[in-house]
C-alpha positions as CSV (number, residue, x, y, z in Angstrom):
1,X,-47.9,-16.7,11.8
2,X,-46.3,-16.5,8.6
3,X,-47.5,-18.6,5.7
4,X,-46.6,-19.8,2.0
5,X,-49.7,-20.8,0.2
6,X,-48.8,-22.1,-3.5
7,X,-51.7,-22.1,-5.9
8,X,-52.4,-22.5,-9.5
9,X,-51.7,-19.7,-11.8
10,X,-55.1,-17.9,-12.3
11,X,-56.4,-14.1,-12.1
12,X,-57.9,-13.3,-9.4
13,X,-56.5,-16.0,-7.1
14,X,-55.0,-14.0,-4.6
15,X,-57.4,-11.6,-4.1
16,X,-59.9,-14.7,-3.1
17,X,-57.5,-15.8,-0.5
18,X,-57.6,-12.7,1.2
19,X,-61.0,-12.4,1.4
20,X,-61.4,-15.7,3.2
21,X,-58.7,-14.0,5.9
22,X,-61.0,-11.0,5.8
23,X,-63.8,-13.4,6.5
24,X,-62.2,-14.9,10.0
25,X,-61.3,-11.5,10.9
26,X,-57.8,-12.6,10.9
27,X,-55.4,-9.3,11.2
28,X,-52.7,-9.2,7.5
29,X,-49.5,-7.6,8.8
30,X,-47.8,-8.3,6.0
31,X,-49.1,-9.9,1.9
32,X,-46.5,-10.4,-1.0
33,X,-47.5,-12.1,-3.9
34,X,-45.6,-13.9,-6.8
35,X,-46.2,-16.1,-9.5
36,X,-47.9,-19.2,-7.8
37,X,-47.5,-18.1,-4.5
38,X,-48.8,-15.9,-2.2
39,X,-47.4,-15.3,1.1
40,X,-49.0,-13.9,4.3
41,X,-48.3,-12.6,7.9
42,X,-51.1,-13.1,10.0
43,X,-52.6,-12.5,13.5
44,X,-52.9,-13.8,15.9
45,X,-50.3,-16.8,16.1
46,X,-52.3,-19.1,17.6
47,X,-54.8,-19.7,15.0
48,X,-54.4,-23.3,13.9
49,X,-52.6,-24.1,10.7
50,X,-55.3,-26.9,10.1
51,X,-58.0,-24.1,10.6
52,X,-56.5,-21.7,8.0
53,X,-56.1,-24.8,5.6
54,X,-60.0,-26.2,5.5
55,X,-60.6,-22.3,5.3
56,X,-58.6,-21.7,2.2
57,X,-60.1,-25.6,0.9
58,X,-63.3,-23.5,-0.6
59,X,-60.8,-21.3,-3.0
60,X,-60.0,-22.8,-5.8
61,X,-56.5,-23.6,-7.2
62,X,-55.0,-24.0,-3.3
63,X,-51.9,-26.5,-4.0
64,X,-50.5,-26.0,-0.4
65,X,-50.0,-24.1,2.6
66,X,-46.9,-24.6,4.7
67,X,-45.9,-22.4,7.7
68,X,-42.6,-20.2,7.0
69,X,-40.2,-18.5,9.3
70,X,-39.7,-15.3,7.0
71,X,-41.4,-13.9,4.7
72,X,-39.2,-13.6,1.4
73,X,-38.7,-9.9,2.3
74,X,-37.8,-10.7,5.6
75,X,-35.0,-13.3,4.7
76,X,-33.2,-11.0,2.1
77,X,-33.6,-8.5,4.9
78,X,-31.3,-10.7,6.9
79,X,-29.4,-11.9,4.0
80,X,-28.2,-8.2,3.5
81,X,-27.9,-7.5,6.9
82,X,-25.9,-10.3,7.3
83,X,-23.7,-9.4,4.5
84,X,-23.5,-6.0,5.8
85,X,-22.6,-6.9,9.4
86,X,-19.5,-9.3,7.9
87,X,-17.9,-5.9,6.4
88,X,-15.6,-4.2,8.5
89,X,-16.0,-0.4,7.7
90,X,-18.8,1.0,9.4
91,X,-22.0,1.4,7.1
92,X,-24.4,3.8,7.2
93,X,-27.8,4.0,5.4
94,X,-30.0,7.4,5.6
95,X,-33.0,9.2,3.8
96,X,-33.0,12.7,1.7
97,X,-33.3,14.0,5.3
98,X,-30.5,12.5,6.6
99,X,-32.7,9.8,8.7
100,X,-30.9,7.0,9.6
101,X,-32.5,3.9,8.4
102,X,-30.0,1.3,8.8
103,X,-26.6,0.2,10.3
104,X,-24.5,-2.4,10.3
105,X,-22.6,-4.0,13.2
106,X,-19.6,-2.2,12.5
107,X,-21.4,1.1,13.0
108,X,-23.0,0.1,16.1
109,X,-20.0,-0.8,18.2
110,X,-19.0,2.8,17.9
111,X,-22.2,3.8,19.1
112,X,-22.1,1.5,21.8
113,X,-25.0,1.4,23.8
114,X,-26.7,3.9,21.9
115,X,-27.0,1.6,19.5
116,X,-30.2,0.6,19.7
117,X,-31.6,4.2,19.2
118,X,-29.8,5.1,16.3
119,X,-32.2,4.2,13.3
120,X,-34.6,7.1,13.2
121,X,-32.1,9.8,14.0
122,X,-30.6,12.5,12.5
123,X,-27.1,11.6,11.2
124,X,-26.2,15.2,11.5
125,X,-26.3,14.1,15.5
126,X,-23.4,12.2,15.4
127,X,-21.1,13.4,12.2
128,X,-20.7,17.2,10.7
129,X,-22.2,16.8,7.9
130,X,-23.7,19.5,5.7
131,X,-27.4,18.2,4.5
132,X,-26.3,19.5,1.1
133,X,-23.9,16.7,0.6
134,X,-25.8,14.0,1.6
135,X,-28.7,15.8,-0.6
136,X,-25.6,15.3,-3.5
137,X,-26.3,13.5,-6.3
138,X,-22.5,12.7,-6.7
139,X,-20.4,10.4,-4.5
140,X,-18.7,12.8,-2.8
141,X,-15.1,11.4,-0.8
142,X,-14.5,13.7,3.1
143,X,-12.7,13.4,6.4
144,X,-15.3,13.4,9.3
145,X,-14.8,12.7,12.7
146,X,-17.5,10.1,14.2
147,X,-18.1,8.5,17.6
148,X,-14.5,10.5,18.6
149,X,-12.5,8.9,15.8
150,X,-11.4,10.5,12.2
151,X,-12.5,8.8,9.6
152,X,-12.5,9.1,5.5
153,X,-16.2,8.6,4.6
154,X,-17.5,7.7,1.1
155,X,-20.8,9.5,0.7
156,X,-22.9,7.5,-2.5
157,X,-26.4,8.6,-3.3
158,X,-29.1,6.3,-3.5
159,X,-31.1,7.6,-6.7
160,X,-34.5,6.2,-8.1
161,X,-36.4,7.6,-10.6
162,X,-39.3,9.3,-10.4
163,X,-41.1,9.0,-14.0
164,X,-38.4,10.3,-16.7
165,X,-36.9,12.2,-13.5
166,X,-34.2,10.9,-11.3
167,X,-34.6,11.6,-7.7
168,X,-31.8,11.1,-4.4
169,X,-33.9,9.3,-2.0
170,X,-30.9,9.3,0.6
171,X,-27.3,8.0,0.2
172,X,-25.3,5.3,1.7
173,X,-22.1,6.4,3.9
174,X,-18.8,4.0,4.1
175,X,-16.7,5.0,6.7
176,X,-13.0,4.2,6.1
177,X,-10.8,4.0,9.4
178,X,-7.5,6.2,9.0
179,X,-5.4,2.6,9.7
180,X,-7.4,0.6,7.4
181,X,-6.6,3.3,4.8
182,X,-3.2,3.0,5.5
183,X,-2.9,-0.7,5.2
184,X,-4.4,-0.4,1.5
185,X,-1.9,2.5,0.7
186,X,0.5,0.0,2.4
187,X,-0.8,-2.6,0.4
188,X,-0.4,-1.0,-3.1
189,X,3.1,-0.2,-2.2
190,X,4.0,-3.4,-1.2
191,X,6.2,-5.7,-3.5
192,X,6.1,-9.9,-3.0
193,X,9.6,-9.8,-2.2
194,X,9.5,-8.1,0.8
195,X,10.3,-11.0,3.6
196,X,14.0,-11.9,5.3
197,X,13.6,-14.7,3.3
198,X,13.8,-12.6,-0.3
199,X,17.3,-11.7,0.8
200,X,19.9,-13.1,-1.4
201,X,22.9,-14.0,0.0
202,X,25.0,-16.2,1.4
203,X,28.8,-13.9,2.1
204,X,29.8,-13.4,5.7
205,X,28.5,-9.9,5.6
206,X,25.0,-10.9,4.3
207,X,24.5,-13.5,7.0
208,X,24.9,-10.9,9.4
209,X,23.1,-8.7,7.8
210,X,20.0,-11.3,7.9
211,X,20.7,-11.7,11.9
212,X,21.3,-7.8,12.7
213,X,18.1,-7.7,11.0
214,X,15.8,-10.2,12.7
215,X,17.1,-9.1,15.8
216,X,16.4,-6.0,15.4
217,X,12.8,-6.6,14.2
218,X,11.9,-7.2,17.7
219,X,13.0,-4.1,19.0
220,X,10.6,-1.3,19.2
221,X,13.1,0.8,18.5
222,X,14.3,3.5,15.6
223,X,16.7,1.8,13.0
224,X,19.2,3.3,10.7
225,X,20.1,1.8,7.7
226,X,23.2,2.9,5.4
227,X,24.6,1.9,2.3
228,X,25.4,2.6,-0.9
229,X,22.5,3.9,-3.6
230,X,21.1,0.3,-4.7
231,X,21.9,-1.9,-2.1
232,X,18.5,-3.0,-1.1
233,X,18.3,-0.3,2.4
234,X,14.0,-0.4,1.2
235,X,13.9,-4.2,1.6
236,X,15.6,-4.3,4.3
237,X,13.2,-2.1,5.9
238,X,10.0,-3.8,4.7
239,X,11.7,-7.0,6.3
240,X,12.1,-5.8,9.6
241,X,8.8,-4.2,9.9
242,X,7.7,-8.1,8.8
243,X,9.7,-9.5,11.0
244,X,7.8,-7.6,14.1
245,X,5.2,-7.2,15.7
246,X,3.5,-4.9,13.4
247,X,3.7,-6.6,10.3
248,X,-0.2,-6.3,10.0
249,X,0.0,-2.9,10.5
250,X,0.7,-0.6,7.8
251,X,4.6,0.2,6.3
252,X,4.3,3.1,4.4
253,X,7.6,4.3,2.6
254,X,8.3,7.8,1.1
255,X,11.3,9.4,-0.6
256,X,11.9,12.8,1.2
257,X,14.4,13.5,-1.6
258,X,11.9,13.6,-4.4
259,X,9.1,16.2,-2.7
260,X,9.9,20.2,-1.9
261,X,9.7,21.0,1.5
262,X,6.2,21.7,1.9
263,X,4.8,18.6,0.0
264,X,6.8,16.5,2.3
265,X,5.8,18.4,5.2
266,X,2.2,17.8,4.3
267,X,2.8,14.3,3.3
268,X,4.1,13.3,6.3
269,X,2.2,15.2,9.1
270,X,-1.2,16.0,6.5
271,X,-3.0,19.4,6.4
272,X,-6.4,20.7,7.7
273,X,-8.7,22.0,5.5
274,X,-8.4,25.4,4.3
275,X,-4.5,24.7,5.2
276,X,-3.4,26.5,2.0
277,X,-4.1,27.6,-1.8
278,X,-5.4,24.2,-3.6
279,X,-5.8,21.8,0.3
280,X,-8.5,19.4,0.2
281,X,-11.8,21.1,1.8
282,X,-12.1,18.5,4.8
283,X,-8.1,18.2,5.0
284,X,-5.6,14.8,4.2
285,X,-3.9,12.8,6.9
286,X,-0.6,12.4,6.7
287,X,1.8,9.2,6.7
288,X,2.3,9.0,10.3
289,X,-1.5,9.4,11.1
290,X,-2.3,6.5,8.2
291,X,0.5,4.5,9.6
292,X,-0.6,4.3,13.1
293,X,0.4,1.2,14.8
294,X,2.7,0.3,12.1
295,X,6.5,1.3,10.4
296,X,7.1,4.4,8.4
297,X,9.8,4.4,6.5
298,X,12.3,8.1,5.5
299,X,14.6,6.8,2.6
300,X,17.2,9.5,1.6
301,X,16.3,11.2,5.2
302,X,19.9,12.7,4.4
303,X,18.1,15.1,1.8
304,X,15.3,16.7,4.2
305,X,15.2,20.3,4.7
306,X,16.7,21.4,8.7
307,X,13.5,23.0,9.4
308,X,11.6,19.7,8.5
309,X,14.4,18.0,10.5
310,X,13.4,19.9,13.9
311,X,10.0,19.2,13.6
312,X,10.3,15.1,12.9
313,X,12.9,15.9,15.9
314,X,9.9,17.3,18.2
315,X,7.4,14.4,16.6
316,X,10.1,11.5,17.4
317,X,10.0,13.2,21.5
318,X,6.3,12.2,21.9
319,X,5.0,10.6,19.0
320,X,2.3,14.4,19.6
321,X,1.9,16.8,16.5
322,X,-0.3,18.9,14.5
323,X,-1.6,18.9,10.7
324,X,-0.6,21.3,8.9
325,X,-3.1,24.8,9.3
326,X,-4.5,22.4,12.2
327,X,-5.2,23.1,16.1
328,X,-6.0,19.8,17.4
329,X,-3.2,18.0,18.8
330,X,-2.6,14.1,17.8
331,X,-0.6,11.0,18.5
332,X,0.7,8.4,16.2
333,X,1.8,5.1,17.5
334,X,4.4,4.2,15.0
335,X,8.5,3.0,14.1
336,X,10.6,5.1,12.5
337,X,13.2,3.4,10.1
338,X,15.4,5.6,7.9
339,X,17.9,5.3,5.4
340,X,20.3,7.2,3.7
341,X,23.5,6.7,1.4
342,X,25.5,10.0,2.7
343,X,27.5,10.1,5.5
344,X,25.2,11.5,8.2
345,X,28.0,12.2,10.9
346,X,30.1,14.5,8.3
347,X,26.9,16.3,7.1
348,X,26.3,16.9,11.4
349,X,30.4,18.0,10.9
350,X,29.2,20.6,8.2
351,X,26.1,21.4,10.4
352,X,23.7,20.2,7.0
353,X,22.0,17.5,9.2
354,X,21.0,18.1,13.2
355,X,22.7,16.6,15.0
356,X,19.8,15.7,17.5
357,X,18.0,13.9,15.3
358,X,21.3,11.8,13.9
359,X,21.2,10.5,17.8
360,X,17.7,9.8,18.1
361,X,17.5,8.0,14.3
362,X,20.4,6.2,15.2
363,X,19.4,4.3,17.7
364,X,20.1,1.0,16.0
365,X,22.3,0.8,12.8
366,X,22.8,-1.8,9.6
367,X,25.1,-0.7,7.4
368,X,24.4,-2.9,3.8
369,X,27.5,-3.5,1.8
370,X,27.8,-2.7,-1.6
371,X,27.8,-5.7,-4.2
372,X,31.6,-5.0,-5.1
373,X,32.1,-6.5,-1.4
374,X,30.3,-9.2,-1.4
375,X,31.1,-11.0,-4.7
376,X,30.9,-14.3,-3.6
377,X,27.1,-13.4,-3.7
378,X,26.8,-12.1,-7.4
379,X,26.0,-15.7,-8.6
380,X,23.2,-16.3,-6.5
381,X,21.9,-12.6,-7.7
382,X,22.2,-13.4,-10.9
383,X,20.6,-16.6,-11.3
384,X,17.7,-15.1,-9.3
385,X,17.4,-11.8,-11.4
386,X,17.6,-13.7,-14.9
387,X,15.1,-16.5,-13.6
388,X,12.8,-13.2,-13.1
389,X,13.7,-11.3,-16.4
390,X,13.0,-14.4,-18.1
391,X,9.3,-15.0,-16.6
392,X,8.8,-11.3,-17.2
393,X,9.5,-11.4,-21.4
394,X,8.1,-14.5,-21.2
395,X,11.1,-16.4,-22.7
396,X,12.9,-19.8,-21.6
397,X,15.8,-19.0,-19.1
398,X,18.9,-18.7,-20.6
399,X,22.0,-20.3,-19.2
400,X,25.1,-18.1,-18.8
401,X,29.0,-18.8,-19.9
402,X,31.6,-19.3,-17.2
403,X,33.3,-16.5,-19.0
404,X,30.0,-14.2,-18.6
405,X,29.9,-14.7,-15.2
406,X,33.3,-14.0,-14.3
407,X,32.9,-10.5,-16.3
408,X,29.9,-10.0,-13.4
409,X,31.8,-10.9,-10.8
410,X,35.1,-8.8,-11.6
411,X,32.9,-5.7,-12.7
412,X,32.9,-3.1,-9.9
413,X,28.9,-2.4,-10.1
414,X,28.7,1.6,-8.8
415,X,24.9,1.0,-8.8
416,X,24.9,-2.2,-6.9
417,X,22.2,-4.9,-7.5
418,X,19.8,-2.2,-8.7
419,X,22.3,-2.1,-11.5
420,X,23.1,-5.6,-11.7
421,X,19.5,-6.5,-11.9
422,X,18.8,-3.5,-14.9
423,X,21.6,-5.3,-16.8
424,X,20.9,-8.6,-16.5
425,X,17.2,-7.9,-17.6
426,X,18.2,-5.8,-20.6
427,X,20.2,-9.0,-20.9
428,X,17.4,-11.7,-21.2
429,X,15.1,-9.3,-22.8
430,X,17.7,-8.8,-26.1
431,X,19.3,-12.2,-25.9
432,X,18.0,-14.9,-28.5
433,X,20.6,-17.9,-27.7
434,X,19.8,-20.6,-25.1
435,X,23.3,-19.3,-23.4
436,X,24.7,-15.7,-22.6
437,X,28.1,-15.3,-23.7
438,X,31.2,-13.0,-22.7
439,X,30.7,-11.4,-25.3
440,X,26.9,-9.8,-25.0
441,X,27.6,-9.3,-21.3
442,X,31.2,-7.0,-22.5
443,X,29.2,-4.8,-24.8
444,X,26.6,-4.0,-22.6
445,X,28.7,-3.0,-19.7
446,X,30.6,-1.3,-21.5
447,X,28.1,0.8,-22.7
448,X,27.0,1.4,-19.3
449,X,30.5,2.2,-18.4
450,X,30.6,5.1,-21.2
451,X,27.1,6.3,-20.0
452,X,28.5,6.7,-16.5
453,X,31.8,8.3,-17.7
454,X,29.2,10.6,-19.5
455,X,28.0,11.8,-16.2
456,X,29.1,15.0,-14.7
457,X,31.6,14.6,-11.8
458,X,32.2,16.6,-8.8
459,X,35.9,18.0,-9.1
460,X,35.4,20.9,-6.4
461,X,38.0,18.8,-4.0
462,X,40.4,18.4,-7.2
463,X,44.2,20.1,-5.8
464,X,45.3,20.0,-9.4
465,X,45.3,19.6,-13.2
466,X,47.3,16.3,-12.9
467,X,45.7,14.8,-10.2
468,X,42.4,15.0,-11.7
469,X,44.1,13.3,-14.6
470,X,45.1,10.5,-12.7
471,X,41.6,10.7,-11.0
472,X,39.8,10.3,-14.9
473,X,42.3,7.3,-15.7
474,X,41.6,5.2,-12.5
475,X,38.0,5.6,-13.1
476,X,38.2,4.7,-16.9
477,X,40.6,1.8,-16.5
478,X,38.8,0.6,-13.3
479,X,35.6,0.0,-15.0
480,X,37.2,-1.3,-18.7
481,X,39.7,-3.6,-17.4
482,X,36.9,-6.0,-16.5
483,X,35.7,-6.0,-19.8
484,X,38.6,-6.0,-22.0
485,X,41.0,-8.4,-19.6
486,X,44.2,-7.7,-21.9
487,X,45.6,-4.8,-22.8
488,X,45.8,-5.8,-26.4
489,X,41.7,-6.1,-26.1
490,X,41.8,-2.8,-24.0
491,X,44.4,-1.1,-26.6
492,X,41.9,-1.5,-29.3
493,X,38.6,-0.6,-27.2
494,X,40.6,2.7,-26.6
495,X,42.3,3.3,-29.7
496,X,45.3,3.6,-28.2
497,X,48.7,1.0,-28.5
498,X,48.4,-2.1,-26.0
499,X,51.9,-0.3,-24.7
500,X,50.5,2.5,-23.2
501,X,47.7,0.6,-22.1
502,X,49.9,-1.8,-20.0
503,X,52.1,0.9,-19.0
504,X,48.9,2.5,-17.3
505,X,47.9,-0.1,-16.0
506,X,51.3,-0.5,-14.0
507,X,51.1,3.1,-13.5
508,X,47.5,2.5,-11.3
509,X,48.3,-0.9,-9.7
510,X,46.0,-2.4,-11.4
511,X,48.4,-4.8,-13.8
């Protein structure tokens, strides 16, 4: 029987309460005392509540006894199991020894029906652990494998203080599931325009862009996606892994054009520990391990090395592979969805891309048009992407001149809406009118136009002096034009007289 037994506040009170339970011989499993109260755990459990009460009457200062069901030790004991037991990753509490003293639900359904005998183990008896870490007194961050699973546990010591010393009286382990880890990677990569639904456009080719794409979504199949640098290929992707089945699984994206070969071999398949100079001592997983049962996504796949492209080739037969420096053999249920802006079946021609793996990417294609194709869309783009730039400087929204936006929709954008979008913010972020004109939209192209003329160009194909000539004065006039529509306005952007300028123009059918 547990009881609460509220009395006034005087010395000595408490310790005249238990001597009238020492009197009946009544067995104390359990006192605690606080201000005003004192609380007991008695036995047996069928002495009488009325018989405890006319025994505590001679004390004086009794204000009440009441039965409880938990001591208040006992009830934040099940608070804080309770809490424990609604977080997901597995929770482990242990002494100096490494003496399991607590687990939370999570932990015991991958014990299973050992569960019941784990408190009062050694932890060492389920995970590899050296007795030094868990003896730490840093948080130390490894890969173990526990109850047949990998998993990235969080080791934090549990430190009193002993006098003026501190003391690690155990430690408290988190273990962190390879996929949850990948969803929060996922997570932090992940963008609020990522859905179908944040893909502007309303042109032939977008709709059936949108359609290719949710039908595709439901396919568990590898998709290629092509386009032009800046055309969107990265939310594409993140929508049809949205779209699917898996869109609570992780999508984790990577550039295999901006790592060296062996970072992006290690990033994608990970390394074992002790792999090479400088590896993590218990090893990383790689992208397709953290990505299990979810989308990974190879932008600029184009730009990996031949012998990387053999071994996603032998990954992409099985879904089987090995860390890097590693022996054990694993499995990664995942989608493969890769992009590029090169032409993968002339860089097979020049035997710079396997032509294997072309097939087996390949499986299902979207090609995304570039902006220059789908005009008709540019408006909706724009309105979108200056709404945004406006929220961002914090600033009204600007309106824009009929003038203005016929400039954006003549302009040829080489950068697509990644470049449409970097002007038009640059745009609201500079502009201090309630309207953008013609003319703040022509300066500002045009100095991106002189930026990109800038720009070295490959003339290796060139067959000659004039033709590259004729090449240079396309390219200038092409982009200019736009922004200067009249030769007289062209003449004087050039330097030149608004007869030569016209003559040009004739010359390059573009009058």
């Amino acid at each position: 029987m547990r009881l609460e037994i509220k009395s006034a506040d005087r010395i000595g009170i408490s310790q005249e309460i238990l001597s009238v339970f020492s009197q009946q011989l009544w067995n104390l499993r359990a006192i605690e005392v606080a201000t005003c109260f004192t609380y007991v755990h008695i036995e047996p459990d069928d002495v009488s509540l009325d018989k405890i009460r006319s025994s505590l009457a001679k004390v004086e200062g009794i204000l009440q006894c009441r039965e409880i069901d938990l001591l208040p030790s006992e009830r934040r004991e099940n608070h804080l199991q309770t809490l424990l037991n609604r977080i997901p990753d597995p929770i482990i509490d242990i002494d100096e020894q490494g003496i399991i003293l607590a687990i939370n639900q999570a932990a015991k359904k991958l014990i299973g029906n050992k569960a019941d005998k784990l408190e009062g183990q050694d932890i060492t008896s389920y995970i590899e652990l050296d007795h030094k870490i868990l003896a730490s007194d840093k948080a130390i961050t490894t890969e173990i494998n526990f109850a047949g699973t990998s998993y990235i546990a969080d080791i934090s010591p549990v430190i009193a203080d002993a006098e003026a010393e501190a003391k690690v009286t155990g430690a408290v382990i988190v273990l962190r599931s390879m996929n949850t880890l990948g969803r929060q990677i996922s997570l932090m990569q992940t963008r609020n325009d990522q859905g179908i639904e944040n893909v502007i456009g309303q042109s032939a080719k977008m709709k059936l862009l949108i359609e290719q794409t949710l039908r595709f979504a439901d396919l568990e199949l590898p998709v290629l996606i092509s386009g032009e640098t800046g055309t969107g290929k990265e939310l594409i992707a993140r929508a049809i892994h949205n779209a699917s089945n898996r869109a609570k699984a992780p999508f984790l994206a990577i550039n295999c054009a901006a790592l060296p070969e062996h970072l992006l071999e290690s990033e994608l398949f990970g390394y074992a520990g002790g792999a090479f100079t400088g590896a993590q001592k218990g090893g990383k997983p790689g992208l397709f391990e953290l990505a299990n049962g979810g989308t990974v996504f190879l932008d600029e796949i184009a730009e990996m090395s031949i012998y990387l492209q053999a071994k996603l080739l032998r990954f992409l037969q099985d879904f089987r592979y090995r860390r890097l420096g590693g022996t054990t053999e694993l499995s990664a249920n995942v989608r493969i969805i890769s992009a590029s802006h090169q032409n993968l079946v002339a860089l097979s021609a020049k035997q710079l891309f396997r032509e294997d793996l072309y097939y087996r990417l390949n499986v299902l294609s979207l090609e995304l048009p570039a902006l220059r194709d789908r005009k008709e869309d540019i408006v909706l783009l724009t309105r979108h992407f200056i709404g945004n730039a406006a929220a961002q400087v914090n600033q009204q929204v600007p309106d824009i001149s009929e003038q203005a936006m016929a400039i954006l929709q003549h302009y040829h954008w080489p950068g697509n809406i990644r470049q449409l979008q970097n002007v038009l913010f640059r745009l609201v972020a500079l502009n201090t009118k309630a309207i953008i004109e013609q003319e703040d939209l022509a300066d500002l192209l045009a100095q991106s136009s002189d930026q990109q003329a800038q720009a070295v160009k490959d003339y290796s194909d060139t067959r000659d002096w004039k033709s590259a000539q004729a090449a240079f004065e396309h390219g200038l006039l092409t982009q200019l034009y736009p922004l200067y529509p009249t030769t007289r306005k062209l003449a004087k952007r050039l330097n030149v007289s608004h007869n030569k300028i016209a003559m040009k123009l004739r010359e390059h059918g573009l009058d």
